[in-house]
C-alpha positions in Angstrom: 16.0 -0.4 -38.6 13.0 -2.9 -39.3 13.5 -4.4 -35.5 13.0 -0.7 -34.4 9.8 0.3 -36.1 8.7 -3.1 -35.6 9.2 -2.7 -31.7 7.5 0.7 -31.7 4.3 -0.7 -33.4 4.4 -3.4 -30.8 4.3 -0.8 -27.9 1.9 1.5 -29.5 -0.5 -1.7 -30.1 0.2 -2.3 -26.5 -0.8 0.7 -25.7 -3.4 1.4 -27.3 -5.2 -1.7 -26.0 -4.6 -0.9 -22.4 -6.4 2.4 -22.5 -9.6 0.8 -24.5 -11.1 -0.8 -21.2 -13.2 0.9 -19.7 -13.3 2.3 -15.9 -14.3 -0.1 -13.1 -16.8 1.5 -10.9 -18.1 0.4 -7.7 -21.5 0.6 -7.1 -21.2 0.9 -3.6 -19.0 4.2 -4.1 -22.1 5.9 -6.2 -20.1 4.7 -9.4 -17.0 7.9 -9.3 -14.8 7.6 -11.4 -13.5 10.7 -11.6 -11.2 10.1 -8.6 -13.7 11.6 -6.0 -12.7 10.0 -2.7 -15.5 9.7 -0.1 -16.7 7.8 3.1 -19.5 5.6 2.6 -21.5 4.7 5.6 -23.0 1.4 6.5 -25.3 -0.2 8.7 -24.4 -3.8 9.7 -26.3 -5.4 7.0 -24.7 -3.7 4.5 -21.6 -4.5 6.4 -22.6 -7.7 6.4 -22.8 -8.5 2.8 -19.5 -6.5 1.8 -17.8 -8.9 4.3 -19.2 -11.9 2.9 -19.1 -10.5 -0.9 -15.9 -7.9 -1.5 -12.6 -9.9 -1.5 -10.6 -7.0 -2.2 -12.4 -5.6 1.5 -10.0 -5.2 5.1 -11.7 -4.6 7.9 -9.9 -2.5 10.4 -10.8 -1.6 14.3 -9.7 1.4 15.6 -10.9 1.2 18.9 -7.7 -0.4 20.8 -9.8 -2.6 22.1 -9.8 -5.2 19.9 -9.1 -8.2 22.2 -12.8 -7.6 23.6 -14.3 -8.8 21.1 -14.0 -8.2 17.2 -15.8 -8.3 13.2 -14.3 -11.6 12.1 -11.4 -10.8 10.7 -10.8 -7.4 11.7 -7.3 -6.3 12.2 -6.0 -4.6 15.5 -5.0 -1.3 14.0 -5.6 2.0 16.8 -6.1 5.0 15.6 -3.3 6.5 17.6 -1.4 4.1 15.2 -3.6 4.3 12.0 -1.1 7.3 10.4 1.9 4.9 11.0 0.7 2.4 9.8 -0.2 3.6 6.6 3.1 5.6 6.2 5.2 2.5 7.7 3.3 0.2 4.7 3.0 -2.5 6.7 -1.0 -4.6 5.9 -2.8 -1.8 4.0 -3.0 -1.4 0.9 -4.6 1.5 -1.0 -5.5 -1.0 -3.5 -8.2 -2.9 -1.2 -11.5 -1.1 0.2 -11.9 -1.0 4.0 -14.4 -1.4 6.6 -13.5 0.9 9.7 -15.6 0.6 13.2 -15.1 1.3 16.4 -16.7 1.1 19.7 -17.5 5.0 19.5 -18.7 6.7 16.5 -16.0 9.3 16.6 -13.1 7.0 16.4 -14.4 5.4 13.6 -15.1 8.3 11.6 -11.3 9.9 12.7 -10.5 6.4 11.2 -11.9 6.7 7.8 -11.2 10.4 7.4 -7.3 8.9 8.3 -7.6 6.6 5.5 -9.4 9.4 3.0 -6.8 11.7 3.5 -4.3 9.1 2.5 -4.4 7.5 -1.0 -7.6 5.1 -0.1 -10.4 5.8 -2.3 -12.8 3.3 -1.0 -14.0 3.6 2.7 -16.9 2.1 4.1 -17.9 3.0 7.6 -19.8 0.9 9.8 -22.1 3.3 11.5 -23.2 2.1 15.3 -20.2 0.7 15.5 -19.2 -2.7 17.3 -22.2 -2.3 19.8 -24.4 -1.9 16.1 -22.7 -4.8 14.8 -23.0 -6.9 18.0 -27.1 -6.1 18.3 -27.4 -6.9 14.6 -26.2 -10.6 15.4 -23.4 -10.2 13.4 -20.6 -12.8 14.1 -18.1 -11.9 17.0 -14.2 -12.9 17.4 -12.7 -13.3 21.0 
């Protein structure tokens, strides 16, 4: 009986502990908490610095057209292919934040609404696109 009380303490310590942190916000988000999902656009500097700052960032071209040219990095993902991908559970992760872009503005904003309506919380889209990014300087993958 004393093993059985002793264990429940245990796990209500345990539990108690877990729930006293408090939430992790993300500044880039506009600090929600409260489970608000939302795309955040951003122009290749910004871009820029979550690339060489977020580790827990993926950045995803929807374009089908990614061996033309590429963000560093950036992961061949189509949009036609984006909803299968993301049922199929193969490299995202609705854990990570993501950077979507395209070479058109429209594909890139299907993209992140794709990931929005899914369980990702954090989007980030590069506004201007590749063509943004490229003018920018930013660095290129062939």
């Amino acid at each position: 009986m004393r093993r059985v009380v002793l264990l429940a303490l245990v796990l209500m310590l345990a539990v108690g502990v877990a729930g006293c942190g408090s939430p992790s916000t993300n500044p880039d988000t506009n600090g929600t908490t409260d489970g608000t999902k939302k795309v955040v656009e951003v122009d290749p500097a910004k871009a820029e610095d979550l690339i060489a700052t977020d580790r827990d960032l993926v950045v995803i071209d929807v374009s089908g057209r990614w061996s033309e040219g590429r963000l560093v990095s950036a992961l061949d993902t189509p949009l036609d292919q984006l909803d299968g991908i993301i049922k199929g559970n193969y490299l995202l992760n609705a854990s990570k934040h993501y950077l979507v872009y395209s070479r058109d503005e429209e594909s890139s904003k299907q993209g992140a609404q794709t990931l929005l309506d899914s369980s990702f919380s954090v989007v980030y889209r590069l506004t201007g696109g590749f063509d943004a990014w490229v003018a920018y300087g930013g660095y290129v993958e062939q």
